[in-house]
C-alpha positions as CSV (number, residue, x, y, z in Angstrom):
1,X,43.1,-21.5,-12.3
2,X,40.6,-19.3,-13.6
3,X,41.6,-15.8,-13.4
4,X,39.5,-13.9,-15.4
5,X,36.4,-14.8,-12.8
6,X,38.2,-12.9,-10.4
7,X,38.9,-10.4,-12.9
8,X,35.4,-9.5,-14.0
9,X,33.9,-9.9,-10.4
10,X,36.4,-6.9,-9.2
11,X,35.6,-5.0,-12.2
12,X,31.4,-5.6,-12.0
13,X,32.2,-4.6,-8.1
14,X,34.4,-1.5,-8.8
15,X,31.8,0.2,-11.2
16,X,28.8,-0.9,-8.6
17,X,30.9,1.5,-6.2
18,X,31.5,3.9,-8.4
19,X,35.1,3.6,-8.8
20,X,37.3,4.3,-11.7
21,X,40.3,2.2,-12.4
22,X,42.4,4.4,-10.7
23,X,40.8,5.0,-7.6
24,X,41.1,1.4,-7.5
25,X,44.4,1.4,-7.8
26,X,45.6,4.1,-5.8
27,X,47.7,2.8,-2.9
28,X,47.6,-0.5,-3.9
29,X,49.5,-0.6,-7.4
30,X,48.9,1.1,-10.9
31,X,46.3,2.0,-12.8
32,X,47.7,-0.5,-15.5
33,X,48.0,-3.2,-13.2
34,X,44.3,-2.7,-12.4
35,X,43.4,-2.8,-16.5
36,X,45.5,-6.3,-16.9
37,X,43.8,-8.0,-13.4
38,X,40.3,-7.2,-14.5
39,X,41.2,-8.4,-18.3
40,X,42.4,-12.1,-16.8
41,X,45.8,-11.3,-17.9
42,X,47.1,-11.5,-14.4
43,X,46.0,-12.5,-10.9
44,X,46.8,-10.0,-8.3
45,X,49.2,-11.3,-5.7
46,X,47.7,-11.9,-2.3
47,X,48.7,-8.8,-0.8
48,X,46.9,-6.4,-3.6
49,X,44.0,-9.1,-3.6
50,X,42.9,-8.0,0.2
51,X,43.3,-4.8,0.0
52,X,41.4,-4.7,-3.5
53,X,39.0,-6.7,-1.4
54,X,39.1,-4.4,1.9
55,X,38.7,-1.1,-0.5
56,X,35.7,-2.7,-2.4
57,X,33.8,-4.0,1.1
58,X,33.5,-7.5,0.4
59,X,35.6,-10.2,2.8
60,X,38.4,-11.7,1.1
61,X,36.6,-15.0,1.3
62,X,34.7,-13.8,-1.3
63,X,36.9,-14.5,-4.1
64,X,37.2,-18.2,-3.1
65,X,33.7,-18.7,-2.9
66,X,33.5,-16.9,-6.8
67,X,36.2,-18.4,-8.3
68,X,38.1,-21.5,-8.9
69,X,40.8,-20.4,-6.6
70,X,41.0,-22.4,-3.3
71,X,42.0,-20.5,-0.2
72,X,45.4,-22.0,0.0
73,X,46.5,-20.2,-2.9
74,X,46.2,-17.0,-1.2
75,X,48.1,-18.1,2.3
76,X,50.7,-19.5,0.3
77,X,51.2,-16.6,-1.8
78,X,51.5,-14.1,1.3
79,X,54.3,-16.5,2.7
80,X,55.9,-16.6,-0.8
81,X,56.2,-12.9,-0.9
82,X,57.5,-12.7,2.5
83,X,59.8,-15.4,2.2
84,X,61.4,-13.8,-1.1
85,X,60.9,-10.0,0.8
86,X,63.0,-11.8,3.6
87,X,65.8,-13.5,1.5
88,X,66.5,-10.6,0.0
89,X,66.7,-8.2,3.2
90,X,63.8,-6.2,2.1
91,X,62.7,-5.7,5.7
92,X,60.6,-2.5,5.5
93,X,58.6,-4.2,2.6
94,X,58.0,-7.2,4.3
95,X,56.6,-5.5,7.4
96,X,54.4,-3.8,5.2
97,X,52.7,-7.2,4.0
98,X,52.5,-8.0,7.3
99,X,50.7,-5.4,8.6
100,X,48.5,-5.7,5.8
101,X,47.8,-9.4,6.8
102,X,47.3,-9.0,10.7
103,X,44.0,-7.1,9.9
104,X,43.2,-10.5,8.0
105,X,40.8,-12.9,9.8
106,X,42.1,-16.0,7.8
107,X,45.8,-15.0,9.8
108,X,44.6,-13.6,12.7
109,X,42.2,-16.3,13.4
110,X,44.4,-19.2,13.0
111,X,47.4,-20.0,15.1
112,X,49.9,-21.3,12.3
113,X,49.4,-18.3,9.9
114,X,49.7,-16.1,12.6
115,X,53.0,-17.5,13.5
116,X,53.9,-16.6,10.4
117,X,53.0,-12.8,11.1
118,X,54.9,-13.1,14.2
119,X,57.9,-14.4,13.1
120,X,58.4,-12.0,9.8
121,X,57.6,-9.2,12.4
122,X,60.0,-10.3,14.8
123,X,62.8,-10.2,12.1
124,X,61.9,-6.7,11.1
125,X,62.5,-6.1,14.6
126,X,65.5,-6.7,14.8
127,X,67.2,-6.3,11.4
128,X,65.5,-2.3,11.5
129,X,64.2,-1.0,14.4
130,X,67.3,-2.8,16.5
131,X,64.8,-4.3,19.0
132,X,66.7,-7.3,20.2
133,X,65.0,-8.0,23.4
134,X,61.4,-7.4,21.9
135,X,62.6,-9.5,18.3
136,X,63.4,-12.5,21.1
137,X,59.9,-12.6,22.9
138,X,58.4,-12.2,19.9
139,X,60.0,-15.0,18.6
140,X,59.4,-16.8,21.3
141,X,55.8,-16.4,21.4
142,X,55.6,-17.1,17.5
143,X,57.2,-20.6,18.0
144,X,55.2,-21.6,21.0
145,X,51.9,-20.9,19.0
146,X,51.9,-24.1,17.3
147,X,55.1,-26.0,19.0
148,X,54.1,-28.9,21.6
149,X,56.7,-31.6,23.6
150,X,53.6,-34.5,22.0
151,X,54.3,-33.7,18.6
152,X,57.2,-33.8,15.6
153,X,58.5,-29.6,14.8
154,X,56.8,-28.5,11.9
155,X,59.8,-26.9,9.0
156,X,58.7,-23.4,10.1
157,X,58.9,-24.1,13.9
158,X,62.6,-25.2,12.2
159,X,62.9,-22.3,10.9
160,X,62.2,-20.2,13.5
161,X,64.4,-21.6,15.9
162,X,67.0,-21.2,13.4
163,X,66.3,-17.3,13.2
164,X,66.7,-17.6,17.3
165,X,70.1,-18.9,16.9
166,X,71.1,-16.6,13.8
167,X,70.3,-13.4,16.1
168,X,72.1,-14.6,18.6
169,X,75.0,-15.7,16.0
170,X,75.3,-12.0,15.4
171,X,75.0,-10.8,19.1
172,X,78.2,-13.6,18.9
173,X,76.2,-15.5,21.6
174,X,78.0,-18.5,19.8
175,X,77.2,-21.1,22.4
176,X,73.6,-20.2,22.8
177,X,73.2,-19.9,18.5
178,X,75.0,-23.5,18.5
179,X,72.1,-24.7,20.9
180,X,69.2,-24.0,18.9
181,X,71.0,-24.9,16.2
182,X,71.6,-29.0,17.3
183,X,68.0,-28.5,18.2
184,X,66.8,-28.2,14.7
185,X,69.7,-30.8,13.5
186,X,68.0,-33.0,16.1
187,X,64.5,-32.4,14.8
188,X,65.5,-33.0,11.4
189,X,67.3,-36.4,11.9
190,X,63.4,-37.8,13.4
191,X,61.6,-35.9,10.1
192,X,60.7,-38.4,7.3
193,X,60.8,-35.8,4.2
194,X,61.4,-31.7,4.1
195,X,59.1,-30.1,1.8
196,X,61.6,-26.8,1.5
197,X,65.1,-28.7,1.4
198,X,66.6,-25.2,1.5
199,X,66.2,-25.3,4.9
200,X,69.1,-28.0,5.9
201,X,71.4,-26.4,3.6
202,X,71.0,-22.8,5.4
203,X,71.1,-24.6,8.7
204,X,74.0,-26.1,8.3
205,X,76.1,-23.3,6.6
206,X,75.4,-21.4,9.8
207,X,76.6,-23.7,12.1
208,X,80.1,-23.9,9.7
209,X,80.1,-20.4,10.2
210,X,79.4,-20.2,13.9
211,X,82.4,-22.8,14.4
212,X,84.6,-21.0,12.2
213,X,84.4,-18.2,14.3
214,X,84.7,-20.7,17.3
215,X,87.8,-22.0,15.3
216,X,86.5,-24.9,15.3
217,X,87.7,-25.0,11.9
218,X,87.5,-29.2,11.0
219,X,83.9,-29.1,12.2
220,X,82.9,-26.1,10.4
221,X,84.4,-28.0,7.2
222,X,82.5,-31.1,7.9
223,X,79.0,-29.4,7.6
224,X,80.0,-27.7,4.9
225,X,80.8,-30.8,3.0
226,X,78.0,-32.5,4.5
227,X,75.8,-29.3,3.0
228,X,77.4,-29.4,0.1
229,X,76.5,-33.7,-0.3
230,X,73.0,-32.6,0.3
231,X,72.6,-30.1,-2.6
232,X,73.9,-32.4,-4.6
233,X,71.5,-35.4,-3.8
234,X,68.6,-32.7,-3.9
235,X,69.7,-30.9,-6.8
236,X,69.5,-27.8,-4.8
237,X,71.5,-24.3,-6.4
238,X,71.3,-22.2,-3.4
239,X,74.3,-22.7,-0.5
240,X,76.7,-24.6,-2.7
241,X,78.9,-21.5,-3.7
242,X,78.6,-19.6,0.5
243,X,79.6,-23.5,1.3
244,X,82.4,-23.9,-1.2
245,X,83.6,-20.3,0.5
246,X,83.1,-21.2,3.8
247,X,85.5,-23.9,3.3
248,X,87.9,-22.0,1.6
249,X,88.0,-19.4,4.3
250,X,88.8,-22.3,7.2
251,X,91.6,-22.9,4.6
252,X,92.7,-19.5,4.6
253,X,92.7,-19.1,8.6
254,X,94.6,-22.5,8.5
255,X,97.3,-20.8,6.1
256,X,96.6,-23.0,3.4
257,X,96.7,-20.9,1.0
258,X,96.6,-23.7,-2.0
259,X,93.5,-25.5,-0.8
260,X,91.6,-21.9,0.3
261,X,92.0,-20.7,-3.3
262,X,91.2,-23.9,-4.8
263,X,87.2,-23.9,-3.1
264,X,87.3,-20.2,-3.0
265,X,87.7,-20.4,-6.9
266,X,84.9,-23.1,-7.2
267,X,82.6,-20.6,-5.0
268,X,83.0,-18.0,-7.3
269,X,82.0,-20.1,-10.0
270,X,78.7,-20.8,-8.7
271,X,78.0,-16.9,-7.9
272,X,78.9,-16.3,-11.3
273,X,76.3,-18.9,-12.7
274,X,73.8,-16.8,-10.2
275,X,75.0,-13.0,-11.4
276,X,75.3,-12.7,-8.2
277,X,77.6,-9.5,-8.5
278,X,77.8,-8.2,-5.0
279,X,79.7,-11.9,-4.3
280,X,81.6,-12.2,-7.1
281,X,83.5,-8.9,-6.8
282,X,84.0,-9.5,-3.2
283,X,85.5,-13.5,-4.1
284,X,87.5,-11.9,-6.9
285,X,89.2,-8.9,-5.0
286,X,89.7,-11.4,-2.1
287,X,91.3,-14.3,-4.3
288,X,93.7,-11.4,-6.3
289,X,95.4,-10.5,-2.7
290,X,95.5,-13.7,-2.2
291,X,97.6,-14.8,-5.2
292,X,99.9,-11.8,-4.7
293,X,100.3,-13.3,-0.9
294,X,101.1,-16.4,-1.8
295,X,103.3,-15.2,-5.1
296,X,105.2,-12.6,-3.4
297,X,108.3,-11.4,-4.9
298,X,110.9,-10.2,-3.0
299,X,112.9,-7.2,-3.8
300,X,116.6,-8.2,-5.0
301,X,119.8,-7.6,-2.6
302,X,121.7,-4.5,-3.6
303,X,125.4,-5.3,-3.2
């Protein structure tokens, strides 16, 4: 990918406008940022790209048509950003992109990207502004925008059933989350090949932890392990220390205190490969009152 094309194009465009670096930049990103796109050092991300195009008047097409970066690029970019933005609970961030993107005839104009709006805006929804019934239509309506009876589910119709059955995991509508859970199962066992494999691993680990609170503790083991089989055959990092917990905690409720520290231990392992600290002082306080549980020493008999 060429990105110095785009580069000199925005700068030739920002002088012919009269615009300084800065007004460039302002409300988009920094000044410095500016410098390094127009150099060829970088290529903005999708969101800065529009509104660099939106501030300069030109349709964001025209930077395809320039340069020797496809259109694809720029879709999958937006749903890389949101998809990072959403894994990582930054909800008033994402909701940002998206309202930068609904303005965007190459989403607004096409069914499947829009979805994609819908379905980021539907989370926000609910995570922030506590709009469960509004979060559910909207859901609703993102799925049926591309879903048909005639046709296989497409991973992000997947996905978003999944989100149906998460919120309603939360609103501990446990029956109802376990429904459109099976329905994704269902839809994966007829699906040849999943591009994001991520996507079975996080489906299953919130089934295990829907039956777990069902205590339907065996079952919630079993797809955990079958999760946990999976990352392995797909070399996959992510799920394989919330599984290893998961199982450990059914080993807890169950009193096995031996067997719960044992996974619990290998769980903490794998956060610790991720720095993930927020896990691995939670695992580790956990585990220590555990020990002392199972370790306890009784005060001695005074005769």
């Amino acid at each position: 990918m060429d990105y110095s094309v785009i580069g000199t194009k925005i700068k030739e465009m920002r002088k012919m406008v009269g615009l300084t670096q800065g007004d460039l930049a302002e409300g988009i990103c920094t000044q410095a940022l500016i410098s390094r796109i127009e150099k060829g050092d970088i290529y903005p991300s999708a969101t800065a790209l529009y509104q660099i195009a939106v501030k300069l008047g030109v349709d964001i097409n025209y930077f395809f048509e320039i340069g020797t970066t496809p259109r694809l690029d720029y879709i999958r970019e937006v749903e890389k950003q949101l998809r990072f933005l959403r894994d990582t609970r930054q909800y008033k961030g994402m909701i940002d992109v998206v309202k930068i993107e609904e303005k965007n005839p190459l989403f607004y104009k096409d069914n499947e990207k829009l979805q994609l709006l819908y379905w980021h805006k539907a989370i926000f929804l609910y995570e922030e502004k506590k709009e469960t019934e509004s979060a559910f239509t909207l859901l609703h309506k993102a799925y049926h925008l591309t879903a048909h009876t005639k046709k296989a589910m497409s991973e992000r119709e997947m996905e978003i059933l999944s989100t149906i059955g998460t919120v309603h995991a939360t609103l501990h509508h446990h029956d109802e989350a376990l429904d459109y859970y099976h329905q994704v199962e269902t839809a994966m066992k007829t699906t040849a090949h999943l591009q994001e494999k991520v996507i079975k691993t996080k489906l299953f680990c919130n089934m295990a932890r829907v039956l777990t609170r069902c205590h339907r503790l065996e079952e919630s083991t079993n797809y955990c392990l079958k999760a946990i089989k999976w990352c392995f055959e797909e070399e996959l990092l992510w799920g394989i220390g919330e599984l290893h917990y998961q199982i450990g905690y059914n080993y807890e409720l169950m009193d096995d205190i031996d067997k719960a520290l044992f996974y619990m231990q290998r769980a903490y392992h794998m956060f610790e490969l991720r720095n993930d600290k927020v896990h691995i002082d939670f695992l580790g306080k956990k585990m220590e009152k555990m020990r002392r549980r199972k370790h306890r020493v009784h005060p001695p008999y005074f005769v």
